[in-house]
C-alpha positions in Angstrom: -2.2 31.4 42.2 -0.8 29.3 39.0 -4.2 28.6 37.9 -4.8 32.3 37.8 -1.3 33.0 35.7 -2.3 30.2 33.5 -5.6 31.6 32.8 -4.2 35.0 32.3 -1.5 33.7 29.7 -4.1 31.7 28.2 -6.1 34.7 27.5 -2.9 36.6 26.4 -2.2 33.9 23.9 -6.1 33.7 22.5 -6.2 38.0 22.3 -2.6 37.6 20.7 -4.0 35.0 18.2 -7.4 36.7 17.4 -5.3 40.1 17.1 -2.6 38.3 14.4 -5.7 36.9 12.4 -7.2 40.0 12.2 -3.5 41.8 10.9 -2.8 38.5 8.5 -6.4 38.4 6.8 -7.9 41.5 7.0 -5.4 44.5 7.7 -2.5 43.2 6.2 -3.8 42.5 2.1 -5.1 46.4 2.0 -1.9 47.8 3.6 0.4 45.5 1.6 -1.3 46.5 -1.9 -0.2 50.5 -1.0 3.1 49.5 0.5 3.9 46.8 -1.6 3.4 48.2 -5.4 4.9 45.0 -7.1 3.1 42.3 -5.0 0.6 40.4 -6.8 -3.3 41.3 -5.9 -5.2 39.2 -3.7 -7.4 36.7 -5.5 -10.8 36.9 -6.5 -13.2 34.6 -4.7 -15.0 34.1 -8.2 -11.8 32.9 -9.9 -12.6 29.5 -9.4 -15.5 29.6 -11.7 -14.2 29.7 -14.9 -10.9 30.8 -16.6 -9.9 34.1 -17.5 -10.0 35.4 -21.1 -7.2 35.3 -23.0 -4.5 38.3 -22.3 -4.7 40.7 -24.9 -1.2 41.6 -26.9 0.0 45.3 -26.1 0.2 47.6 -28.8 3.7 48.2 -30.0 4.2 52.0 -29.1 4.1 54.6 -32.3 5.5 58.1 -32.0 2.3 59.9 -33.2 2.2 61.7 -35.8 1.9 65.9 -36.2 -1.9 67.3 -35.4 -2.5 67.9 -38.9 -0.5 65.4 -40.7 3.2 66.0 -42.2 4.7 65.9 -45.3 4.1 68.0 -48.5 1.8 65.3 -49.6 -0.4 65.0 -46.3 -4.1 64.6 -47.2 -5.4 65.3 -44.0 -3.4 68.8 -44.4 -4.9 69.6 -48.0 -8.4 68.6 -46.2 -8.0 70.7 -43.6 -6.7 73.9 -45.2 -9.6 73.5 -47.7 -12.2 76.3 -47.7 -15.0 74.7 -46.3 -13.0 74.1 -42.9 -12.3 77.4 -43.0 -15.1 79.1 -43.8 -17.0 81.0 -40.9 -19.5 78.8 -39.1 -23.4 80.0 -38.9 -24.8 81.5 -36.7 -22.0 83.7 -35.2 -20.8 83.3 -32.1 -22.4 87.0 -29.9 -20.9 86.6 -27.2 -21.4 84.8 -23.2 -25.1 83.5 -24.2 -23.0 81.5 -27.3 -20.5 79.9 -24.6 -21.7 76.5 -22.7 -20.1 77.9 -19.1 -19.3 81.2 -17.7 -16.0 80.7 -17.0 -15.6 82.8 -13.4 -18.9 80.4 -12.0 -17.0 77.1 -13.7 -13.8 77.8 -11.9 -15.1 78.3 -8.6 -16.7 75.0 -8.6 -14.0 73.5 -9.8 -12.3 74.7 -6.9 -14.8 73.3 -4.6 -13.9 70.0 -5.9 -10.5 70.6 -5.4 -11.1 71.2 -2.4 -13.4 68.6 -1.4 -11.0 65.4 -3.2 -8.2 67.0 -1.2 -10.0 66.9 1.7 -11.4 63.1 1.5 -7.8 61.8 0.1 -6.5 63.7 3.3 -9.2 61.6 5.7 -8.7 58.1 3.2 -4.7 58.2 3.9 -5.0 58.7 8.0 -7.9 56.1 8.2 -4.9 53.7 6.4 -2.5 55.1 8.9 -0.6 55.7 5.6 1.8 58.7 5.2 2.1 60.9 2.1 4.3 63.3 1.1 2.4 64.1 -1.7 1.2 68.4 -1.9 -2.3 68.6 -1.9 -3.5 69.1 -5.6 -4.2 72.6 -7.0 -6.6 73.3 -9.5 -4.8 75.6 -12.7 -6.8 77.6 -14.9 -3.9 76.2 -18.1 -4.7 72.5 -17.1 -6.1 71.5 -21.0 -9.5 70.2 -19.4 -10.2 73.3 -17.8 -9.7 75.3 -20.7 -11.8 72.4 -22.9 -14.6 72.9 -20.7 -14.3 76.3 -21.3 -14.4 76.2 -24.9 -17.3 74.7 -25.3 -19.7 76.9 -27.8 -22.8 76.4 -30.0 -20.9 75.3 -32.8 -19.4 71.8 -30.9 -17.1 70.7 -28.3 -14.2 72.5 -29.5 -13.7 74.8 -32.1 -11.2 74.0 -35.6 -8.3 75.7 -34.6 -8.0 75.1 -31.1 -4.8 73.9 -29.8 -6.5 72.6 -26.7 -7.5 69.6 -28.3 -3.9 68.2 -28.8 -2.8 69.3 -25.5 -5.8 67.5 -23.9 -5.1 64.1 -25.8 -1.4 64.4 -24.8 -2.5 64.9 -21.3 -4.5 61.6 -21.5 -2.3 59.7 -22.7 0.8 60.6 -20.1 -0.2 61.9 -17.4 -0.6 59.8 -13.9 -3.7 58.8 -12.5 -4.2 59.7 -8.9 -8.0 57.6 -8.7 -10.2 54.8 -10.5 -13.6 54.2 -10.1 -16.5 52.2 -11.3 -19.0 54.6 -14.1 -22.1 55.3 -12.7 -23.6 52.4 -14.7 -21.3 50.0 -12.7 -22.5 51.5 -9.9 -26.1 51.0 -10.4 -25.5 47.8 -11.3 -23.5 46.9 -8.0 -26.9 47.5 -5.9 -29.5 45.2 -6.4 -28.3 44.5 -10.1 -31.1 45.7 -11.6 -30.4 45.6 -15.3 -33.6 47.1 -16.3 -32.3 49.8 -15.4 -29.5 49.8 -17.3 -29.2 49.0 -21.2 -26.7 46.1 -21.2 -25.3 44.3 -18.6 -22.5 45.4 -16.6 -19.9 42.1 -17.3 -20.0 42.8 -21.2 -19.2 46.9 -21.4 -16.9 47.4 -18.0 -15.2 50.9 -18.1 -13.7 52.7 -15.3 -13.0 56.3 -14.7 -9.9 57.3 -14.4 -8.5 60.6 -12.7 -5.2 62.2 -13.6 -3.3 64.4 -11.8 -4.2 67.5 -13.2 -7.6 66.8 -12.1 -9.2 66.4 -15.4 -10.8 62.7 -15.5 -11.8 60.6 -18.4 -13.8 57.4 -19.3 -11.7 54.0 -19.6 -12.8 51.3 -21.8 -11.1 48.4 -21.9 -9.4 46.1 -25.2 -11.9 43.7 -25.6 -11.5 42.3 -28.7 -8.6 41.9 -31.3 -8.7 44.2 -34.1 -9.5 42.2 -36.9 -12.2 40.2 -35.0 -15.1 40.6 -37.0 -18.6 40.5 -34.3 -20.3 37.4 -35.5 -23.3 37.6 -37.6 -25.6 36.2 -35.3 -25.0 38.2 -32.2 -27.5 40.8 -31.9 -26.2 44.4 -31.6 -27.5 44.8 -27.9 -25.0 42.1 -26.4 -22.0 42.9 -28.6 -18.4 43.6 -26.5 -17.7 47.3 -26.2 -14.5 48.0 -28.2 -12.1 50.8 -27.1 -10.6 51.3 -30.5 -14.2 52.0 -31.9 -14.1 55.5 -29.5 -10.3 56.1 -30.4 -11.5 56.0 -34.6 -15.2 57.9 -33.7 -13.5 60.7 -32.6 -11.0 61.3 -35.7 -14.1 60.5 -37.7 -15.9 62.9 -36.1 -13.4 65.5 -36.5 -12.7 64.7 -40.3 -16.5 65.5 -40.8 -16.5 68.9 -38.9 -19.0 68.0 -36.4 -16.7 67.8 -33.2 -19.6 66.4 -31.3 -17.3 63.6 -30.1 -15.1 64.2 -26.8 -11.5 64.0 -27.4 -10.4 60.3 -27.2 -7.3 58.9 -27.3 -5.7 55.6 -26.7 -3.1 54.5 -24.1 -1.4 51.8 -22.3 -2.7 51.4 -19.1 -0.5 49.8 -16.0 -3.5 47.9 -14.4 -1.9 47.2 -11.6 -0.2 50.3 -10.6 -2.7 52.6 -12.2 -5.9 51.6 -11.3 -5.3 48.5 -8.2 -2.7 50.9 -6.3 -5.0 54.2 -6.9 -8.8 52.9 -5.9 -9.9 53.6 -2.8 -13.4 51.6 -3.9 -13.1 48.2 -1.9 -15.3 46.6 -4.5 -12.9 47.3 -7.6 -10.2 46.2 -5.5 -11.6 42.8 -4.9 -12.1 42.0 -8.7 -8.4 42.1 -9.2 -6.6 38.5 -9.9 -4.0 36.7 -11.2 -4.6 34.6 -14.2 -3.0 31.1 -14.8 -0.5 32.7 -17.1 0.5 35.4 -14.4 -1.6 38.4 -16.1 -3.7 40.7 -13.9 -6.7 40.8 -14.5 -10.2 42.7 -13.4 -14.1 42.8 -14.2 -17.5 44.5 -13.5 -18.4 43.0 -10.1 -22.7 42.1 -10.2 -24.0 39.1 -8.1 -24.8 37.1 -11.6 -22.3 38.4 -13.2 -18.8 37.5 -10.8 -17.1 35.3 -13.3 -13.9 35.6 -15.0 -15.1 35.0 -18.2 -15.7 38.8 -18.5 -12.6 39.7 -17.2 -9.9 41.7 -19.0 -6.4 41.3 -18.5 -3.1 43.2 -18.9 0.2 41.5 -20.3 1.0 41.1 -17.4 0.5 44.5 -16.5 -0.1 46.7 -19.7 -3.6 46.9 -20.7 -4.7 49.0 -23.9 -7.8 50.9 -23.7 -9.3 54.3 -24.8 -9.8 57.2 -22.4 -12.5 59.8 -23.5 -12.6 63.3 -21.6 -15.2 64.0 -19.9 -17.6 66.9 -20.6 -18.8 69.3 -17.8 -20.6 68.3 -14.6 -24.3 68.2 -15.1 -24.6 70.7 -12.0 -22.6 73.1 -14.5 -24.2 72.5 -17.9 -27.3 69.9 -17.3 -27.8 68.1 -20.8 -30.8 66.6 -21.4 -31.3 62.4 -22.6 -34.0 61.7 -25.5 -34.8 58.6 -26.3 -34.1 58.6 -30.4 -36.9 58.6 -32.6 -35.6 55.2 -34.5 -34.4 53.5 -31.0 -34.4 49.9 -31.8 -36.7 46.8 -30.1 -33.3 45.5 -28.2 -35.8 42.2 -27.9 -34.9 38.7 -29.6 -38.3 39.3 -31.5 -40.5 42.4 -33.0 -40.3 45.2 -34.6 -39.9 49.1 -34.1 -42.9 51.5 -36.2 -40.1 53.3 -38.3 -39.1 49.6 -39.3 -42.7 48.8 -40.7 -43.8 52.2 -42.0 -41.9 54.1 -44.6 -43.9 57.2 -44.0 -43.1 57.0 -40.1 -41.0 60.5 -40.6 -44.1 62.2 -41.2 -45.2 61.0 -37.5 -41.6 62.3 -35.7 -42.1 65.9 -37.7 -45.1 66.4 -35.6 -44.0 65.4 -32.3 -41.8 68.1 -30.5 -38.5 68.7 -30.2 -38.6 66.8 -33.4 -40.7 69.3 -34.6 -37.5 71.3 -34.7 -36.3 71.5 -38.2 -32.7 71.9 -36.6 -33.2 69.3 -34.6 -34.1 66.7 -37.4 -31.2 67.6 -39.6 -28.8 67.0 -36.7 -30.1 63.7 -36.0 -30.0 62.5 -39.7 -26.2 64.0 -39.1 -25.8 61.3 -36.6 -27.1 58.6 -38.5 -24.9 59.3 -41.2 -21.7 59.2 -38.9 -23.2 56.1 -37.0 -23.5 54.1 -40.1 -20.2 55.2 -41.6 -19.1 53.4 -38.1 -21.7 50.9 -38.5 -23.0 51.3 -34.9 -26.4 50.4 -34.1 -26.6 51.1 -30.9 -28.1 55.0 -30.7 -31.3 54.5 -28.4 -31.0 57.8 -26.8 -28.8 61.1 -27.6 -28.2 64.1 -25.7 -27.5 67.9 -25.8 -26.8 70.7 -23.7 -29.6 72.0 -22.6 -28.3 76.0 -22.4 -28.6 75.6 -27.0 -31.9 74.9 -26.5 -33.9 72.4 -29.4 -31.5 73.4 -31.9 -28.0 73.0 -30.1 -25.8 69.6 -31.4 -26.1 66.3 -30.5 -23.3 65.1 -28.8 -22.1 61.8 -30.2 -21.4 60.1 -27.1 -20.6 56.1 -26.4 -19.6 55.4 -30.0 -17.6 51.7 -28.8 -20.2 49.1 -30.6 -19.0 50.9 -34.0 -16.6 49.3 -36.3 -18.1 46.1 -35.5 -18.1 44.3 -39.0 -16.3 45.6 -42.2 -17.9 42.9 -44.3 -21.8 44.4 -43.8 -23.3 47.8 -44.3 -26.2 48.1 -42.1 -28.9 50.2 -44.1 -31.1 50.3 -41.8 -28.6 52.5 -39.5 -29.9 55.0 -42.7 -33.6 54.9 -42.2 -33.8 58.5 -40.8 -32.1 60.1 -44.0 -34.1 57.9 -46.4 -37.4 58.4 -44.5 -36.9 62.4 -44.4 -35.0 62.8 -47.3 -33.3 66.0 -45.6 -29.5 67.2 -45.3 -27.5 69.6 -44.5 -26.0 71.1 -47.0 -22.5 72.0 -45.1 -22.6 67.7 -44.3 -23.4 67.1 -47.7 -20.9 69.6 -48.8 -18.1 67.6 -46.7 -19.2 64.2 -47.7 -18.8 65.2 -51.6 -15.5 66.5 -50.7 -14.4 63.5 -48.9 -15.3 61.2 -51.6 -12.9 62.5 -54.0 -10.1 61.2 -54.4 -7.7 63.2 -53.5 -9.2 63.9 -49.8 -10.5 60.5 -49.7 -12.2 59.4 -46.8 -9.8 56.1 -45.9 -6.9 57.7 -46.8 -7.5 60.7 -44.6 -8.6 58.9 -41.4 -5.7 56.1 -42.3 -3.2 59.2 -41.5 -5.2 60.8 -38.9 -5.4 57.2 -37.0 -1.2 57.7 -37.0 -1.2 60.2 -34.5 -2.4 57.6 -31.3 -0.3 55.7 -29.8 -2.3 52.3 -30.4 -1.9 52.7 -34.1 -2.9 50.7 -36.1 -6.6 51.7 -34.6 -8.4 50.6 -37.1 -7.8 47.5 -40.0 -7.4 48.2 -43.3 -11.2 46.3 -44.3 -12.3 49.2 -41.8 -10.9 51.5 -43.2 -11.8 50.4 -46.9 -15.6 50.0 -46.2 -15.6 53.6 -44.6 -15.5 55.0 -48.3 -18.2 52.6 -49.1 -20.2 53.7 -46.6 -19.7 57.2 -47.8 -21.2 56.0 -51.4 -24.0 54.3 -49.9 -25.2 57.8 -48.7 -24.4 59.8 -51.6 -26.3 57.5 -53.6 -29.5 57.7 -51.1 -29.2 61.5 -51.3 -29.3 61.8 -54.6 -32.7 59.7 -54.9 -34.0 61.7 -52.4 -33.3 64.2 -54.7 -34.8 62.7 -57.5 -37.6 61.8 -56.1 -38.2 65.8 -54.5 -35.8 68.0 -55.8 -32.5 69.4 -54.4 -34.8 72.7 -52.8 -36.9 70.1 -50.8 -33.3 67.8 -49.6 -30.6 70.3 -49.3 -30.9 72.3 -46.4 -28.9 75.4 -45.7 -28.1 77.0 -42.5 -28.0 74.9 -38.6 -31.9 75.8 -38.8 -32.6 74.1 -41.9 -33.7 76.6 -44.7 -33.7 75.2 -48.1 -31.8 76.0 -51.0 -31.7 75.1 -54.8 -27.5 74.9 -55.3 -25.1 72.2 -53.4 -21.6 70.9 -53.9 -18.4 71.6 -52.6 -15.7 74.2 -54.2 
């Protein structure tokens, strides 16, 4: 009989023991990082390999400025009361056919979503055995994303007098998140990490998205680099960092041209650790979270070559800066369609593109549909003039809604390797203008107005830039070699013109009809 109560304690003790392990290293970390919000994240097993990247400084926080500048003397004001932003847009807008979703069909899916996040949050919490007293969310047909989704058109993403656009940015930048994820590049990436499938790898461009509480989500990219850190010369533009002030200035860029191809972006300081490590429910995310030697958190892109803290990012400790771009309508409600750009570069160490070696290579992309599509054309030589006023190389494919058909815009989306080097003006970036020797004449109209002096270009984004709360977005080199930029086009219009006349370069209309008269009022 005591040998049979000693084995029984015996056992006792080892299901005691193998029940405490269990609670100390494997229950205990995930219920202690909800319960817990202040307690520094568990370790990364890669953080031995190498040390963290420095922490980046937090942006001093700006009041931003009014929408449309202040002040009697506000250029951006003057600019945007002047007649050509006010002048109707071609073609008119008819009616449903004009609109990108039909707003009854939009807002039933989006209740479905509702539905279904309320659902799985619901199922998440009681697998935890965590209690919430939060309601479960509600979708409202006010909420700014909602109503930017709906106001989608022909003419761009938003239209110049909305007031949703403000409203949307102030959403981004307050309101709290409620989910973080991986993009669905990370998530490729996490698989067999198969970067052929992907254009870069995942360590050098991590972003996150981010979900709010209204529901509306939006694409997070990191501070990687400090604002006047110039990219080195000789990196090629295929492995440069990602730079989340590069979106912020590409969108008020965008805007000051009248394209509004760009989705709102705005920039904010984001609470790593209570934002995006408390709000996950992705396992993997939550084990790339650390603690750097100089008590920072920290987090990167988790691939199996690519687990080292070198290509972390860090808050100070907590605060990280980063931009947050909305995000446009689920491809089930307006599928877009991904082409591969006509002048997509080698991204090789060696060789050369055909448009790089052959001058006459327009006369080759004219023939080949959509190309074929005078509109079409003349909305990607809109792009390369706004990607080489950013300086980014890095356009190998663009997209558009496919409801516009071959003449609908080009949405000017992932604009972060801009604003790379102030010092060098990458011509090349040009080749489709000075190939084709086409424009619009409602760009070329904008560009003339914008290099005058009073609406100059710098001067106008300098002010717009105010309004974020990172300001200063961009440095003042930037901003300088922006009107530079702007001469270095003007100049290759006008020998285009030269060389074929203003009837055979200036194109009027979205469709591309020539005219003989151009020039701003």
């Amino acid at each position: 009989m005591p040998g049979l109560r000693r084995d029984r304690l015996l056992t006792l003790l080892l299901l005691g023991a193998l029940l405490a392990a269990d609670l100390y290293f494997h229950l205990g970390p995930r219920v202690r990082r909800r319960l817990r919000p202040r307690e520094r994240p568990p370790g990364c097993p890669c953080a031995r390999r190498a040390a963290p990247s420095a922490p980046r400084p937090a942006a001093r926080h700006v009041p931003p400025a009014e929408p449309d500048g202040s002040g009697p003397g506000s250029k951006l004001r003057a600019l945007f009361a002047h007649p050509l932003y006010n002048e109707p847009e071609e073609p008119p807008l008819l009616g449903p056919e004009d609109s990108l979703l039909a707003g009854p069909e939009a807002l039933r899916y989006y209740r479905r979503k509702v539905a279904r996040w309320n659902r799985r949050h619901k199922i998440y919490k009681e697998q935890l055995n965590l209690t919430s007293l939060d309601s479960p969310l509600q979708l409202r047909l006010e909420t700014s994303w909602v109503q930017f989704h709906l106001g989608i058109s022909r003419h761009g993403l938003y239209s110049r007098s909305s007031p949703v656009v403000s409203k949307l940015l102030h959403d981004m930048r307050h309101l709290p998140t409620i989910s973080a994820d991986y993009s669905q590049d990370e998530k490729a990436l996490l698989g067999a990490c198969d970067c052929t499938q992907i254009v870069k790898p995942s360590g050098v461009h991590l972003k996150l998205v981010l979900r709010f509480s209204d529901f509306g989500k939006a694409m997070f990219k990191p501070m990687r680099q400090l604002r006047d850190e110039e990219t080195p010369e000789d990196f090629f533009y295929f492995i440069d960092f990602q730079r989340h002030n590069a979106e912020i200035a590409a969108f008020h860029l965008d805007r000051i041209l009248d394209f509004r191809r760009v989705p709102p972006t705005v920039g904010r300081l984001v609470n790593v650790t209570k934002e995006i490590l408390e709000v996950t429910k992705n396992e993997i995310l939550q084990s790339v979270f650390f603690i750097s030697p100089a008590s920072n958190v920290c987090f990167f892109a988790k691939c199996p070559y690519l687990c080292k803290t070198e290509y972390a990012v860090c808050g100070n400790p907590h605060l990280l800066e980063g931009s947050l771009s909305a995000f446009l309508p689920s491809l089930n409600l307006a599928p877009r369609l991904s082409v591969p750009s006509p002048w997509i570069r080698s991204y090789s160490l060696a060789g050369k593109e055909e448009w790089e070696v052959n001058p006459l290579y327009c006369d080759t992309v004219k023939q080949v549909y959509p190309h074929s599509s005078s509109g079409r054309l003349l909305n990607i030589i809109d792009m390369a003039i706004f990607d080489f006023l950013t300086g980014n190389m890095d356009r190998h494919h663009y997209e558009t809604f496919s409801k516009f058909g071959d003449d609908g815009f080009l949405i000017h989306l992932d604009n972060a390797r801009g604003f790379g080097r102030h010092s060098h003006d990458e011509i090349s970036i040009l080749s489709p203008l000075s190939q084709c020797c086409r424009i619009k004449r409602k760009t070329l109209s904008h560009l003339q107005l914008l290099a005058r002096a009073d609406y100059r270009l710098s001067d106008v984004m300098r002010e717009s830039l105010l309004q974020d709360q990172l300001t200063p977005v961009l440095t003042e080199p930037h901003l300088l070699a922006l009107d530079r930029r702007l001469q270095t086009v003007l100049r290759t219009v006008r020998g285009c013109i030269e060389a074929h006349g203003e009837h055979s370069v200036v194109a009027n209309g979205p469709t591309g009809q020539s005219a003989p008269d151009s020039g701003p009022s």
